[in-house]
N, C-alpha and C positions, 0 to 999 in steps of 0.2 A: 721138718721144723724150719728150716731154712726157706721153703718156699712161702710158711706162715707169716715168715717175718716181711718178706718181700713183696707180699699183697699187702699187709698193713702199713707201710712206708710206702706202697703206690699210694691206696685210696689218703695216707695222709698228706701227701704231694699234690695230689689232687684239690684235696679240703683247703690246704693253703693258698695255692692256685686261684682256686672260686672264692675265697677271703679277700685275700687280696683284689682282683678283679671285681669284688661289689666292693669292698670300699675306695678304692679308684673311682667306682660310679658314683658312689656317695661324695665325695668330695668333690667329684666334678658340677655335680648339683648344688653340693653347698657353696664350693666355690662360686657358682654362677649365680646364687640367691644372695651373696654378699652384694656382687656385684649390682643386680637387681636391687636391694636396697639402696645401694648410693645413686640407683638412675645411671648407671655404665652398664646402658643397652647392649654395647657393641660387647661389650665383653665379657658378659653377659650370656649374650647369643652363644658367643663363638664358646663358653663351657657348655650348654647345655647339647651343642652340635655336637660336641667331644661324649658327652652323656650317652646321645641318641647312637652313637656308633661303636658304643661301647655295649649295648643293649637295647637292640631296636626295639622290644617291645616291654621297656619298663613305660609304666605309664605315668613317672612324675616327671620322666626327660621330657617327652613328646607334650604335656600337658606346659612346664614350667618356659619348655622353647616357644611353646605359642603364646603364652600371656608377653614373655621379650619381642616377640615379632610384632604382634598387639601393641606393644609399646612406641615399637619404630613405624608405625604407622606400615606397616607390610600386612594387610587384612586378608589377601587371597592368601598369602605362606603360612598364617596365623590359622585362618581355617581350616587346611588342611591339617594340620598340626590337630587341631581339636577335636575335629573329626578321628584321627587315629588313637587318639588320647581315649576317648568316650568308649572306642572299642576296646578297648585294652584294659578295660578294669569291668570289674562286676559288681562294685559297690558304689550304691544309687546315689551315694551323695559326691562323688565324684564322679560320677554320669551325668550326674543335673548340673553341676559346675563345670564343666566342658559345654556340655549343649548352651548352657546361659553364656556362655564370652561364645561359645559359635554364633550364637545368636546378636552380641555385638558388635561380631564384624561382618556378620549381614548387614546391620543396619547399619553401619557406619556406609560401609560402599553403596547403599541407598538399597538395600533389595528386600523391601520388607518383607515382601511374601515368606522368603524364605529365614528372614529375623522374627516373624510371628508362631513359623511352626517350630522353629529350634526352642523358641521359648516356651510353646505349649510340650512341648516335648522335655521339657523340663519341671514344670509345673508341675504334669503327673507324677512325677519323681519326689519331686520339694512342692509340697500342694499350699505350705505356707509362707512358702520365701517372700516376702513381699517386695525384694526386690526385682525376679524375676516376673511378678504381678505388676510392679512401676513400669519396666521397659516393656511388657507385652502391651501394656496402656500404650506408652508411646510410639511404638512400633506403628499401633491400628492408626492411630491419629495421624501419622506421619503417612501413612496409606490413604487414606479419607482425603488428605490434603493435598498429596500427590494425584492425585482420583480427580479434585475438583481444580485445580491446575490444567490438567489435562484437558477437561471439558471446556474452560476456561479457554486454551488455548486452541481446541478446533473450535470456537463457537469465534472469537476473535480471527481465524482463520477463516473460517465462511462467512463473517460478514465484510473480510479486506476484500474479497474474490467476488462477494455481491455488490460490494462499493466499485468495484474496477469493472464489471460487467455494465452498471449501471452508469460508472464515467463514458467505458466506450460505446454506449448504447447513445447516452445524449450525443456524445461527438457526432456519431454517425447520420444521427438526427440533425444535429446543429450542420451539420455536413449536406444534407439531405436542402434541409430549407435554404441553406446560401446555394446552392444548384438551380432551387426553382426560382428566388429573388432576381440571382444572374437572369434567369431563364426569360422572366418576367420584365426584367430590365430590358433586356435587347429585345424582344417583343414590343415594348411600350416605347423604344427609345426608335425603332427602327417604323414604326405605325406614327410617330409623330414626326419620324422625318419624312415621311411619303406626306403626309398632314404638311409640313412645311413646305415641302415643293409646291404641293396644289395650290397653299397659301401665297407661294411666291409666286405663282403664274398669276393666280386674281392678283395679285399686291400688283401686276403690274398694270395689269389692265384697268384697276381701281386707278392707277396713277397716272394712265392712258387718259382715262376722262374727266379728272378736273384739267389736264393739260390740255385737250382738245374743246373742252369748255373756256378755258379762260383764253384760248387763241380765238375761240367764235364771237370770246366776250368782248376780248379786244376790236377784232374785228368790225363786231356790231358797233362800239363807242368808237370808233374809227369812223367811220361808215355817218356816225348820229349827227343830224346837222344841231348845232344850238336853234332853240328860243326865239329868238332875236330875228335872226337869220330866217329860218322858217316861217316866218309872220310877214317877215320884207317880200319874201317868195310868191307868197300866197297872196298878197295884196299888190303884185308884180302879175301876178296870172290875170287875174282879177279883172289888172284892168286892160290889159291885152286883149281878154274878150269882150271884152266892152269896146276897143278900140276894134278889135276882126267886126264884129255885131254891128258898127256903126259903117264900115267899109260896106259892109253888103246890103247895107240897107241905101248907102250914098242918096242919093238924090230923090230916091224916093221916097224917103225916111224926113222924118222932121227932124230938123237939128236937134240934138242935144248936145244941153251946156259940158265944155269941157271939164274934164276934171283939174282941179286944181292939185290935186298928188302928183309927185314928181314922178316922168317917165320912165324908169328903169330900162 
């Protein structure tokens, strides 16, 4: 009789034990959803942390701590949260309510891939949630545009690398022609000085002969007797031989009359 009594004062020790101990968890959730209500994230968090350690696998601790971490912008700590939450229950509508805020904080930290299949993944569950229908919408879109970004940005990428290939290509070019200009240059500058020497050896010899011209010129006008002069000469000769012509003829010769021009 005695030992009857003593098993039913265990297991009611027991029963009070686990009474106690869920409503500890209940409070500590309720407490945390108070807090949650006035937006005191932080304390908030820290009940439902209290929740999650008091009963790792209830799934409105692990579920209610990641909408607070969601809150505080903490989306990896939030995800996994969700993740455990989703596994921890077997009723579809809070399967699809986990996988949809999982799928939140995919897309919040930009991962749509994995914000599109959390939300189809939910979809099946809730086929008419329209709001998990809204963000799968935006989810694609936010892909599509990431998508044309991307392309955007290699096709802007290969034409800066086609434009710099094509700057160094002209350089090289422009490079090329001032090489053969020079080249051309001291070719034509070095052909016209050989050209100028040859020139300066005529230039002198060209300068040689109006110099030895006008010394013959001078000469000759040197040399020129006037007009005047020449005529005196020549009618001085004249009559010289008329004067020899009459010696040789002397006596034998008829006179002739003198001249009357003076004898030079």
């Amino acid at each position: 009789m005695l030992k009857k009594y003593l098993t039913y004062f265990i297991f009611l020790f027991l029963g009070l034990l686990s009474f106690n101990a869920q409503e500890s968890l209940n409070t500590l959730i309720y407490k945390g959803n108070r807090s949650f209500d006035k937006k005191n994230y932080d304390n908030a968090s820290s009940m439902f942390f209290d929740a999650v350690k008091k009963k790792n696998d209830d799934f409105g601790a692990h579920y209610n701590l990641a909408n607070t971490l969601y809150k505080k912008k903490m989306y990896d700590q939030a995800a996994s949260e969700y993740q455990k939450a989703q596994k921890l229950t077997k009723n579809s509508d809070e399967k699809a309510a986990s996988l949809y805020n999982l799928g939140n904080t995919y897309l919040q930290n930009g991962n749509t891939d994995k914000a599109i299949n959390s939300y189809k993944s939910a979809l099946k569950l809730d086929a008419d949630n329209k709001a998990i229908l809204k963000n799968l919408q935006i989810a694609m879109k936010k892909k599509d545009q990431k998508q044309q970004n991307q392309q955007q940005n290699n096709q802007n990428q290969q034409n800066q690398n086609n434009q710099n290939q094509n700057n160094q290509d002209q350089k090289n070019k422009d490079g090329d022609n001032k090489n053969k200009d020079e080249k051309n240059n001291n070719s034509k500058n070095q052909e016209n000085g050989n050209q100028g020497n040859q020139n300066k050896g005529n230039g002198n010899q060209g300068n040689k002969l109006p110099n030895q011209q006008e010394k013959n010129n001078q000469q000759n006008q040197g040399n020129k007797i006037p007009k005047d002069v020449q005529k005196l000469i020549l009618e001085r000769s004249a009559n010289q031989e008329k004067e020899t012509a009459r010696k040789l003829l002397n006596k034998d010769a008829f006179s002739l009359p003198e001249s009357n021009e003076k004898d030079w």
